[in-house]
SEZAVEX-239891 format. One record per residue (C-alpha): z, x, y; residue number from 0; residue in three letters. Coordinates in steps of 0.02 Angstrom, whole numbers. Example, Ala and Ser with C-alpha at 12.3 -4.5 7.8 and 13.67 -1.06 7.14 Angstrom:
2
ATOM      up    east   north  num  residu
ATOM     390     615    -225    0     ALA
ATOM     357     684     -53    1     SER
//
This chain:
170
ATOM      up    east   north  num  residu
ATOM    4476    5579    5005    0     UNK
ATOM    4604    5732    4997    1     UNK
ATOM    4700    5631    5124    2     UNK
ATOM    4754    5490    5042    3     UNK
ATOM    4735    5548    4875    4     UNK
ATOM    4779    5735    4883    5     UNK
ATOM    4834    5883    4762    6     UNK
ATOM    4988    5927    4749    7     UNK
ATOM    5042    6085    4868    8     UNK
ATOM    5178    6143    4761    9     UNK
ATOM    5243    6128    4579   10     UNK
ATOM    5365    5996    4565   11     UNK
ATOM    5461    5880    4414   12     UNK
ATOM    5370    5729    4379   13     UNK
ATOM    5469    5618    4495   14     UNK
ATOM    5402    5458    4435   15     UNK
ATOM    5565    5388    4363   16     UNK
ATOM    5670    5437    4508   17     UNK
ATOM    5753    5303    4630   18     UNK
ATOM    5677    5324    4807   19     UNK
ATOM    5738    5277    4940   20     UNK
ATOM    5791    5307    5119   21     UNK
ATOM    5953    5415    5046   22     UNK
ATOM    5871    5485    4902   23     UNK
ATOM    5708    5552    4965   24     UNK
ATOM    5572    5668    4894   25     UNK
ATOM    5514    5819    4941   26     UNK
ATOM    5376    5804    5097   27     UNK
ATOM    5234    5901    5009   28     UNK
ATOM    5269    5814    4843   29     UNK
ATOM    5105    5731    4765   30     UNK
ATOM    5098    5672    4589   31     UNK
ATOM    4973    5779    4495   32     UNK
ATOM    4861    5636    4424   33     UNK
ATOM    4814    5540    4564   34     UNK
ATOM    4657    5435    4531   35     UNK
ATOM    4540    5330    4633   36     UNK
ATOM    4579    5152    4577   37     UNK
ATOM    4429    5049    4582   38     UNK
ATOM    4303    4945    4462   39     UNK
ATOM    4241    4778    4479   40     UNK
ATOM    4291    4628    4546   41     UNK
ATOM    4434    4742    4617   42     UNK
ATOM    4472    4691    4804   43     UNK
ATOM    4558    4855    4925   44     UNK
ATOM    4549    4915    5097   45     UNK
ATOM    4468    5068    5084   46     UNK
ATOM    4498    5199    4943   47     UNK
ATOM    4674    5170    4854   48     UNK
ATOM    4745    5332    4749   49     UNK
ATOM    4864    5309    4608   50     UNK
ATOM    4928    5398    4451   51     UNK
ATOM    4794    5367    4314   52     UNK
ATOM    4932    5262    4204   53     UNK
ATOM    4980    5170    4343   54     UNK
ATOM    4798    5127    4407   55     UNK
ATOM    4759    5086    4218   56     UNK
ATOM    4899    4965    4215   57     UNK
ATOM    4862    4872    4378   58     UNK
ATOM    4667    4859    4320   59     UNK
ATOM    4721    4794    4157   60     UNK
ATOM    4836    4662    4255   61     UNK
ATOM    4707    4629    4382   62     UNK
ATOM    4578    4574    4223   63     UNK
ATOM    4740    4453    4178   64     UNK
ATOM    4742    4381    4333   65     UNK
ATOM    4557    4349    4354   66     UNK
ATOM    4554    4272    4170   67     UNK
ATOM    4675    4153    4248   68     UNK
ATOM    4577    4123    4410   69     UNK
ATOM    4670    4248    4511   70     UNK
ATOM    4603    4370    4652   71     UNK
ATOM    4715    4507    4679   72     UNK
ATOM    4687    4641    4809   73     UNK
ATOM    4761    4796    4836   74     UNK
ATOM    4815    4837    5044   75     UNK
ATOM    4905    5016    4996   76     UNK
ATOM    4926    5120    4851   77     UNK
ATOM    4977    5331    4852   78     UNK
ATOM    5045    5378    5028   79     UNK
ATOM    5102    5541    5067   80     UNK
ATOM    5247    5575    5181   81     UNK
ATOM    5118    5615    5321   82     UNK
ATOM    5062    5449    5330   83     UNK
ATOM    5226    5383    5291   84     UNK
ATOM    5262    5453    5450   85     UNK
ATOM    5134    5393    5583   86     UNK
ATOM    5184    5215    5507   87     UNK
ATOM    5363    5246    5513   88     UNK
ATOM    5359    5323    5694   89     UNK
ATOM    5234    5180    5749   90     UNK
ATOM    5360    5055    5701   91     UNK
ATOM    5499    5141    5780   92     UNK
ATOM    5413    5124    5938   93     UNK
ATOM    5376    4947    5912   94     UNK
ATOM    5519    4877    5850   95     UNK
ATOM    5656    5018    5864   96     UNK
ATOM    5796    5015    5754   97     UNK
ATOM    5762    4852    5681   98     UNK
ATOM    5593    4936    5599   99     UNK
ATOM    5723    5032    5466  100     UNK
ATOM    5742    4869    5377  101     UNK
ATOM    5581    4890    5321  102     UNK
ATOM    5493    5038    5322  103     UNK
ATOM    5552    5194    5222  104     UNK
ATOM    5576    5357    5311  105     UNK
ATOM    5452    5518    5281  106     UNK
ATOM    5487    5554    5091  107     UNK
ATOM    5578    5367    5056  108     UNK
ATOM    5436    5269    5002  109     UNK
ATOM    5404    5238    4834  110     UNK
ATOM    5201    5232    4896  111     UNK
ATOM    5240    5416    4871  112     UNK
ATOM    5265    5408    4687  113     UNK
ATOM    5096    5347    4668  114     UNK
ATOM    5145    5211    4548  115     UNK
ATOM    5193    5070    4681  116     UNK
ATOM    5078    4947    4786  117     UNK
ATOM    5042    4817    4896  118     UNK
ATOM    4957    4680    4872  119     UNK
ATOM    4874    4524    4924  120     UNK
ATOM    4771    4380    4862  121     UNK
ATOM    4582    4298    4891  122     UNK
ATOM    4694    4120    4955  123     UNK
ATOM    4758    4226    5107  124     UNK
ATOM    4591    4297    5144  125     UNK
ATOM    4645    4481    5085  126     UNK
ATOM    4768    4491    5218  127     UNK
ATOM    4863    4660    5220  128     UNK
ATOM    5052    4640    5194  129     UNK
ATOM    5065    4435    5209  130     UNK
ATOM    5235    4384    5210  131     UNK
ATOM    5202    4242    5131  132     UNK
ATOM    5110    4319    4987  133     UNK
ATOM    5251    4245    4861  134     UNK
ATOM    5203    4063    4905  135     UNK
ATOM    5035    4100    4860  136     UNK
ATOM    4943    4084    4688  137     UNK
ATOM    4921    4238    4673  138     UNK
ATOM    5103    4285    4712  139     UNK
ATOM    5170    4166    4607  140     UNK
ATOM    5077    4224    4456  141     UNK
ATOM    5128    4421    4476  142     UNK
ATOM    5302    4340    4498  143     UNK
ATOM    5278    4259    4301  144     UNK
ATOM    5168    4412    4244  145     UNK
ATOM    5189    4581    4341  146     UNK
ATOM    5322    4635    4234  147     UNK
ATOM    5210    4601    4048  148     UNK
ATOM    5095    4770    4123  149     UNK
ATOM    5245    4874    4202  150     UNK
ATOM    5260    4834    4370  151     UNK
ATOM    5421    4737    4471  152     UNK
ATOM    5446    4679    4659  153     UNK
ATOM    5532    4823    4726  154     UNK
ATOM    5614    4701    4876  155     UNK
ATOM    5677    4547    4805  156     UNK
ATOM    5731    4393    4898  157     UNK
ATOM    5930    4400    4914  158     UNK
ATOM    5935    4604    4892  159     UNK
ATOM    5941    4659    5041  160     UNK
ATOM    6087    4741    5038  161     UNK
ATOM    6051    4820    4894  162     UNK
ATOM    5887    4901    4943  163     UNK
ATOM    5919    4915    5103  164     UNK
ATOM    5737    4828    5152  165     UNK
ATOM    5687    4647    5207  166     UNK
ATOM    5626    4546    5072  167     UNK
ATOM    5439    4599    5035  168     UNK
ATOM    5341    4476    4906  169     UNK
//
């Protein structure tokens, strides 16, 4: 549990409004201070998912919306600190080599980091981690009409690529 949802080493600014990203990245060590477990029921993850408490509140509040509506959302990845940020980044390095920049973020480039960003997936794809076709899906399509009413916004849109510097992520 202090792995993936740790306390912060160090005293740091709330970074939580701060653009992340490959060329602006945070400090290594940097954990928000109110990470939370997010969990309760009907709530679908991989294993135990860490992210600041209003964060978590908002994604349970939008995962009640979506159920309401008939929609199964899952959560694949919440909090990740720049350690694990960089056994994925260096495992796709070796796997793909260069072309693995275009979409994973460097140690300290991930907005996972921030605690308030996730991945998700849906009940119609099984719970698959990461589907790339997760915005054809029901459930994709209604976060795409409703993520924004509880706070949250796809951080890699189709046709922005070379504005975020990432692949298109639904």
């Amino acid at each position: 549990f202090e792995v993936i949802c740790p306390k912060p080493a160090a005293a740091y600014p709330d970074f939580g409004m701060e653009n992340v990203d490959k060329e602006h990245l945070l400090p290594l060590s940097y954990a928000p201070e109110d990470l939370v477990r997010v969990e309760g029921e009907g709530i679908w993850t991989n294993g135990i998912v860490c992210m600041r408490k209003g964060a978590g509140e908002a994604l349970l509040r939008m995962f009640r919306a979506a159920a309401k509506d008939g929609m199964r959302l899952g959560i694949t990845s919440g909090f990740r600190s720049a350690e694990v940020q960089e056994a994925l980044y260096t495992y796709w390095m070796r796997v793909e080599g260069v072309r693995a920049k275009a979409f994973v973020a460097p140690p300290g480039g991930s907005e996972h980091q921030l605690g308030i960003a996730v991945d998700l997936t849906g009940q119609s794809l099984g719970y698959e981690g990461t589907p790339l076709n997760f915005g054809e899906a029901p459930e994709g399509r209604w976060l795409e009409t409703h993520a924004a009413q509880f706070g949250f916004a796809l951080s890699y849109p189709k046709g922005r690529e070379a504005i975020t510097g990432y692949t298109h992520e639904p």
